[in-house]
Steps between C-alpha positions, in 0.01 A plus 500: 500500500310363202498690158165552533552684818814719411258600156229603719744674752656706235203603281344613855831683567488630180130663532655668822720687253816524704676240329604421105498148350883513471515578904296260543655222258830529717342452815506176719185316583563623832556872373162445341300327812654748740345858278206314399474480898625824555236684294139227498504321775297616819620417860327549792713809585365657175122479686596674872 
């Protein structure tokens, strides 16, 4: 993942307000891609 994309994935897991910056500094980009997931992005499961 780019830096660009793990700053943007963080300060949007940060306005969620379930994670700190420290959490979130000790996380893997993978940590990070799989909550951003978690918690923004729709599936089509989320619609039925």
């Amino acid at each position: 993942m780019s830096q660009g994309e793990r700053t943007y994935k963080v300060e949007h897991l940060l306005s969620y307000q379930k994670f700190d910056e420290q959490e979130l500094a000790m996380m893997t980009d993978e940590h990070i891609e799989y909550f951003h997931w978690l918690y923004f992005e729709e599936s089509v499961y989320d619609l039925m």
